[in-house]
Residue, then its C-alpha position, 0 to 999 in steps of 0.5 A: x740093658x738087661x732086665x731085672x726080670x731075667x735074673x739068668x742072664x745078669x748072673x752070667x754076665x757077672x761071671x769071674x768078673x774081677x772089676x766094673x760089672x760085679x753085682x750090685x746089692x740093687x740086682x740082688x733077688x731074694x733065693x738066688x746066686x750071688x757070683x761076685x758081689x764087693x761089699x764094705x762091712x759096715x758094722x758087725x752084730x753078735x755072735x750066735x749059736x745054731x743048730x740046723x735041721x741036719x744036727x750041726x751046730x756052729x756060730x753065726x754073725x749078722x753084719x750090715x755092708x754096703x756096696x760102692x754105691x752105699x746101698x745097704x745089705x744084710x750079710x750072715x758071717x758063718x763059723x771061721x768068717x766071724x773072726x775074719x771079718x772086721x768093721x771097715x773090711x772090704x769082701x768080695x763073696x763068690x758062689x754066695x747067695x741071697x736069701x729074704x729075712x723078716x723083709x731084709x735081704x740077706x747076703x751069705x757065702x754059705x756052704x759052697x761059696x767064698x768070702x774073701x776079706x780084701x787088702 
């Protein structure tokens, strides 16, 4: 088994994994890389506006999922991914990555990553 303490090692496993083997929301660790993660949308918030430090401005939607064990995560629908993602859809993000918000963890495709919303 390996430990939770050797976050490099568990990405590497995880690497182009398609079935048992992805991550779970349990070996997520806040500001690290998500390689594939498969998660249930459970419920979608509001959109919003942002503007970054950088100038540019888009939408963002917070969406509570849940991994094939039940254990819940934040995930931030960027942009295009709002409208893509419904309630009850099933996701795998690729190159993501997690971020602590307010004690919660935040899973996102982010800039150079991949959502995919599954059929």
């Amino acid at each position: 088994m390996i430990s939770p303490s050797r976050p490099a090692e568990m990405f590497k496993r995880n690497r182009g994994v398609r079935g048992p083997g992805r991550m779970k929301v349990k070996e997520l660790r806040p500001e690290s890389k998500v390689d594939v993660i498969e998660l249930t949308i459970r419920q979608k918030g509001e959109t919003r506006d942002f503007s970054s430090r950088s100038g540019s401005t888009g939408k963002v939607a917070d969406a509570k999922a849940v991994d094939d064990e039940g254990t819940e995560v934040s995930v931030s629908l960027w942009n295009d991914e709002i409208e893509r993602v419904q309630a009850n859809d099933r996701i795998r993000i690729t190159n993501g990555w997690v971020r602590e918000w307010r004690g919660n963890m935040q899973v996102s495709a982010g800039r150079y990553g991949k959502l995919e919303v599954l059929h």
